[in-house]
N, C-alpha and C positions, 0 to 999 in steps of 0.2 A: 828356709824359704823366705826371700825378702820380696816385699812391695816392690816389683819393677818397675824402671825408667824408660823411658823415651829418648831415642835420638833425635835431634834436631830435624831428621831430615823423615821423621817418622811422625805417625796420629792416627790411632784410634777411633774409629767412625762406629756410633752401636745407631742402630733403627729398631724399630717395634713395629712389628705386625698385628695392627688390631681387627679382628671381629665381630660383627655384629649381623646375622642371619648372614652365615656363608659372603658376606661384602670387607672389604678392608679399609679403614682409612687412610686417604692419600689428603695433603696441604699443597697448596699450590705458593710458590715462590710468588715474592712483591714483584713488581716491574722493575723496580731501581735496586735488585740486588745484583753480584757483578756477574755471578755463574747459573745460568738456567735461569734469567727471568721468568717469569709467567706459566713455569714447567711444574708437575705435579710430583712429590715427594713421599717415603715415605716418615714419618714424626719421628724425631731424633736428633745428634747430634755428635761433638767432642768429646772422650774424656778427660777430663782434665790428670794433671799429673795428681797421682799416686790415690787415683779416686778409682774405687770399685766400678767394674762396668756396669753392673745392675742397678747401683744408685745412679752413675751417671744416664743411664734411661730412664729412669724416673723422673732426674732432674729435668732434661733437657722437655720430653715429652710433655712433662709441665708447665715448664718454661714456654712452649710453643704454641700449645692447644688449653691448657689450664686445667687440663685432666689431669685427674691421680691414679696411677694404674698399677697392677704389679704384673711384674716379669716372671715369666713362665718359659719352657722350654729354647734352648739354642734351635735355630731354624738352619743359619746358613755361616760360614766364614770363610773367607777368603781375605790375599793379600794383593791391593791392586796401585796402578799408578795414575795419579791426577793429572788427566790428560792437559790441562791446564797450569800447573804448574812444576811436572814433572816430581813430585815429590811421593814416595812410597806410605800407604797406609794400612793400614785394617780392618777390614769391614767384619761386623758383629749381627748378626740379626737375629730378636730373638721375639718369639709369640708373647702378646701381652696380653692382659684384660683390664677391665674395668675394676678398678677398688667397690666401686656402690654406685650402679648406671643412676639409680634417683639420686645421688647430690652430684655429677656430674652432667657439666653442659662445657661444649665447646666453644673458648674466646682464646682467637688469634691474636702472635703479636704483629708489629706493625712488617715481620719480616717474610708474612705471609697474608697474599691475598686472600684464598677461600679456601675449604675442603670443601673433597665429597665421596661420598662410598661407594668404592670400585667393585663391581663383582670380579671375580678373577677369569670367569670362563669369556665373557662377552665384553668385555668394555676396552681391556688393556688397550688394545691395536688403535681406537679411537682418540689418547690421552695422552697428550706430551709429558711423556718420564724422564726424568735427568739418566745420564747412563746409567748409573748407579744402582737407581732404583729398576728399571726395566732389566740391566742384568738379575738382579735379584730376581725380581718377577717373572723373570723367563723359565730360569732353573726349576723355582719352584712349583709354577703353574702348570706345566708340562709332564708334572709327573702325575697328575691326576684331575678330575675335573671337580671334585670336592680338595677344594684348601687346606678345610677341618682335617683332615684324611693324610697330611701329606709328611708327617714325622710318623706315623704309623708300620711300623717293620716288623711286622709279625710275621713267621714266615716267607721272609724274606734272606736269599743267602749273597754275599758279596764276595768277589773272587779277592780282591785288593782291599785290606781296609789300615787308613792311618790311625794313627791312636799315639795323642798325647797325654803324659804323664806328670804327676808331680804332687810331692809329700811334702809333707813341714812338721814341725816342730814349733810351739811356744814355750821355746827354754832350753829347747835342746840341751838333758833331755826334758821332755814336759810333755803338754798333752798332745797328740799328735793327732793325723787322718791324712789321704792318700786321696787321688781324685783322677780322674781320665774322664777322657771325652772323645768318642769314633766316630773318627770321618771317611765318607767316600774321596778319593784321588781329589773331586771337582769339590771338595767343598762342604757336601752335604752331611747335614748329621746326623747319625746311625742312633748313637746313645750315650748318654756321659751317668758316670756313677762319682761313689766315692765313700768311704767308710771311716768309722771311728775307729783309733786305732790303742785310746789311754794314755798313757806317759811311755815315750818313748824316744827316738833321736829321729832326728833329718834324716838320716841317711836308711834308716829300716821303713821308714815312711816312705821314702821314694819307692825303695823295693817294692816294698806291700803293694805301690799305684802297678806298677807293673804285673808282679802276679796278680791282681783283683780284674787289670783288665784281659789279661791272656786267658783266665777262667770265664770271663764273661764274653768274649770273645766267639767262643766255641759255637755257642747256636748257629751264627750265623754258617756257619761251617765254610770258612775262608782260605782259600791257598794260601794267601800271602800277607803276613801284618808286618806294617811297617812304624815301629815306637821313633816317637819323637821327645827330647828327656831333657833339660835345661841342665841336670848336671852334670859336667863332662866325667869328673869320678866316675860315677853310675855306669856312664855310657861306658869306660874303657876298660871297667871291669865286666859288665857285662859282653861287650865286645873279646875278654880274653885278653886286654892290652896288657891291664895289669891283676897281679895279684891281690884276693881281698887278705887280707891281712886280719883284719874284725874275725873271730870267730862268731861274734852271735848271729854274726849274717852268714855261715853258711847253709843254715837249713833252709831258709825264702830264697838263697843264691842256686841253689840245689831244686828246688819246686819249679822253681823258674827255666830251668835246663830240661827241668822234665816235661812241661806244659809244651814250651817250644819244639819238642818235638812231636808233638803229636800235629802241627801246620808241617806244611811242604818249606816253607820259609819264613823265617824271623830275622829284620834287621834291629838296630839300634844307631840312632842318629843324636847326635847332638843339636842342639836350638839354644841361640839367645832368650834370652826370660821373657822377653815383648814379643816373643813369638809363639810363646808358652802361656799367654794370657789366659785361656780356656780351661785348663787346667787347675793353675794355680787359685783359679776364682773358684774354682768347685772347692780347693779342698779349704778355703779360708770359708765357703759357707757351710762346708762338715763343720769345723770346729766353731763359729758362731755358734750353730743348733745346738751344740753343747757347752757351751756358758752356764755359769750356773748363777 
């Protein structure tokens, strides 16, 4: 598993959802910025190439409001297009908090007028949102009238659920871990896990993301999962294209035969790596947690 790239015609958009008594922070754009002047946002930004997207929300967050926050749960992702410039992106959103609410206070940079703290049930409809932001805010308001409440899936079952995959290696082989992350059809997300897995290869690490999510999977008690997997390998063997040849993979190649049929249906797609971002970020922060 490598650091993925960006196409030219591609970017990475994360935001941060903050908190404070059931209210969210929104910054309102300068007047003399070129898109959404005077329009309210939510804090966040770019990632820049080959930067973590959870640091890059820290950064930018920083950068805008002069908070230090840390990142917490995936809220929402989608891929959309800049109606402005017509160029393809990524949007990321994910719940934040406060590092230590006493040593933080909020100072803008010159790129934003004001903030103020939206509640989500009563204020939206009032409050010029860039699209971006008001999509976001629509999805997820609507699914409940507590915000706190709305990654909450406790008995809850979903007919359709996507699920991206993806394993590594430092050394292949070396220390490994495996990582997924389920989404609803529109975006929303169900749960992302991800495990250590010790010294092992690239390629038993992908596997392992696959079966840890088909296992996990299950509560929801789903018709239909649709895996999304950056390595084409992976996929065409799992697909049946080709033969594994690896004997040590056929006992996780076999579990995995077995799990999928206990759904009505299992596909397996292929994805470029920038499309796989979600993933790949869970299973580089499995093996961080194990540093030693």
């Amino acid at each position: 598993m490598q650091m993925q790239e960006f196409n030219t015609s591609q970017q990475v958009i994360v935001k941060g959802v903050l908190f404070d008594d059931n209210s969210l922070l929104l910054v309102q754009r300068s007047s003399d910025e070129s898109y959404f002047p005077g329009f309210y946002e939510l804090p966040g930004g770019k990632v820049e190439k080959d930067e973590d997207v959870k640091d890059a929300l820290k950064r930018e967050i920083k950068e805008e409001t002069g908070l230090i926050i840390e990142v917490s749960e995936l809220l929402h992702s989608s891929n959309d297009i800049d109606k402005n410039n017509g160029k393809q992106y990524i949007s990321l959103v994910f719940k934040v908090y406060l590092e230590d609410k006493a040593k933080n206070s909020i100072n803008l940079t010159e790129s934003h007028a004001a903030y103020l703290w939206a509640n989500c049930e009563n204020d939206l409809e009032s409050i010029e949102l860039t699209d971006l932001t008001r999509s976001i805010m629509n999805k997820l308001c609507k699914v409940s009238k507590n915000i706190n409440k709305l990654t909450n899936t406790d008995n809850v079952n979903y007919d359709v659920i996507d699920i991206y995959t993806d394993g590594g290696s430092r050394g292949n082989p070396g220390p490994s871990a495996s990582g997924y992350v389920m989404l609803t059809p529109d975006g929303g997300v169900i749960e992302e896990g991800g495990e250590y897995l010790g010294i092992t290869t690239n390629n038993q690490a992908e596997y392992q993301a696959v079966k840890l999510a088909l296992e996990a999977a299950r509560k929801y008690k789903p018709s239909q999962l649709r895996f999304f997997i950056d390595s084409l390998l992976v996929v065409n063997q799992l697909k049946g294209i080709y033969k594994i040849r690896n004997k040590d993979l056929w006992p996780v190649h076999q579990s995995i035969k077995s799990l999928s049929s206990t759904y009505k249906k299992v596909t397996f797609q292929h994805v470029r790596r920038e499309y796989n971002k979600l993933a790949d970020n869970k299973v580089n922060e499995v093996l961080d947690s194990y540093r030693s």
